[in-house]
N, C-alpha and C positions, 0 to 999 in steps of 0.2 A: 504494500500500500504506500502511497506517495505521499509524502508529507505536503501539508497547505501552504502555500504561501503565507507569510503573515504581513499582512500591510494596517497600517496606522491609516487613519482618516479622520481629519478634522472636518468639523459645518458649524455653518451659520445661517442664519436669516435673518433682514431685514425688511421694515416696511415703513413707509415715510407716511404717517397716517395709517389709522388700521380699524378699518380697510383705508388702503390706497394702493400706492406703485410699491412693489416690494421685490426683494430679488437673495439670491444666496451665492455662499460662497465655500468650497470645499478645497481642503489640500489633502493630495492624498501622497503618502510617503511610502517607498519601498525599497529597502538595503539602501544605496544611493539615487535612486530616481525619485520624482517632487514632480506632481503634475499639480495644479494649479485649474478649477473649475469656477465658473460663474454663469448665472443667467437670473433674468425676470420676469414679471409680470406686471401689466401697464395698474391694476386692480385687483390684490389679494388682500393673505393677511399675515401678521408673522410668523403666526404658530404655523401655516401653510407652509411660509419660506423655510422655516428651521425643519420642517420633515421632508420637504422637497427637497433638502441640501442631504439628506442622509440617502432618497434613493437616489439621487443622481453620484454620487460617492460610491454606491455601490453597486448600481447598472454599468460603470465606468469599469470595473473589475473584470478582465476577458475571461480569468479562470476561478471555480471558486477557492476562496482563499478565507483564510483566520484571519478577523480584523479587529482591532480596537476602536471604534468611532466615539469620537470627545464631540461633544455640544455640553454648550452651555446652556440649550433648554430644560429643564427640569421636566416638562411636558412632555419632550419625545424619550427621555430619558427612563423616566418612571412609566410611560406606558409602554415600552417596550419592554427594559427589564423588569418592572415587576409584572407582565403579562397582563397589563390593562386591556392594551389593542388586542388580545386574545379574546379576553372573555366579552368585549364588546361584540365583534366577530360571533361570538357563539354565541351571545342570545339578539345576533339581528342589528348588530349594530344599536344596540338600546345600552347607555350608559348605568340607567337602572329604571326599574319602571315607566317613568314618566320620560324621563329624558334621551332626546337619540345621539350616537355618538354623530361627535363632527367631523369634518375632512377624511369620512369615508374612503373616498376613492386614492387617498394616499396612505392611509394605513394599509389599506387590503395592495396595496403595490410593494410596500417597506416588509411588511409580513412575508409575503411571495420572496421577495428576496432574503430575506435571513432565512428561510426555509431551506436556501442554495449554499449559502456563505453563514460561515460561523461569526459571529457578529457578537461582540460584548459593547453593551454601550454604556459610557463612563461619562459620570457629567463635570464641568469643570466651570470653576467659578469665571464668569463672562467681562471680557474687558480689564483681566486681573496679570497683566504682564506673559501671557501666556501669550507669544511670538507667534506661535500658527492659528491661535482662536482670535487672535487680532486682524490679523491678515485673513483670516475668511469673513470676519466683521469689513474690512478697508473692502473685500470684493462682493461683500452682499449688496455695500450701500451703492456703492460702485456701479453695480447692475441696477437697481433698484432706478438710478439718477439717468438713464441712460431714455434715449427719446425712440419714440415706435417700438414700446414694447408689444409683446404679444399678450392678447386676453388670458389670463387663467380661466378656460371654460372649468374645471371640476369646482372652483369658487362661486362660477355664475350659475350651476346649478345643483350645486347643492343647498338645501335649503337649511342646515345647521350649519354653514360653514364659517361664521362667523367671530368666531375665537380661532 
């Protein structure tokens, strides 16, 4: 059996109003190689941008691989490791009775991919000297400030998407 790659992956998100224009920013590190991601949306929100920067970190992986993913959200953190977006998933995307989970259509994509890739996610205090959780902050805003973005449609049609 072959051992996994292990790559490091930072993310972030941004949004300039929320909801407004928001965007994200990933570094993903491996032995010596630093790829460096970014992109936006003309109307999201941030909790959108910070999970959008984790699948796009991990769609970007050609093989699967062991990874460390740092965000400083606390929200994609805690619903992935402690198995939030699981148990949403299993009862319907329903947070609990009454309430439905939000940003559906990007957990059930981030789910999908940790299914492929070993994925531990670590959250790390934001804006706190940490050199690559800055510079995924400098390329969320980055993107986010950028003209002719494209729509986020899973924002414009989901109807709890607004956290």
């Amino acid at each position: 059996m072959t051992e996994l790659k292990r790559v490091t992956v930072y993310t972030d998100g941004a949004c300039i109003g929320n909801p407004g224009p928001g965007g994200y920013g990933v570094v993903l590190l491996y032995q010596d190689n630093r790829e460096e991601l970014s992109g936006g949306f003309c109307k999201t929100t941030n909790n959108r941008m910070e999970v959008m920067a984790a699948i796009v970190g991990l769609k970007t992986l050609k093989e699967k691989s062991k990874v460390k993913l740092y965000s400083d959200s606390a929200y994609l953190v805690k619903a992935m490791s402690e198995g939030w977006a699981e148990r949403w998933r299993a009862n319907g995307w329903m947070r609990n009775r009454k309430e439905r989970a939000r940003n559906t259509d990007l957990w059930e994509r981030l789910l999908q991919l940790c299914k492929y890739h070993e994925v531990e996610f670590i959250w790390i205090k934001g804006h706190a000297a940490n050199f690559e959780n800055v510079r995924c902050d400098a390329l969320a805003i980055q993107a986010a400030q950028q003209s002719g973005l494209p729509r986020d449609e899973g924002y414009e049609k989901s109807p709890g998407s607004l956290l």
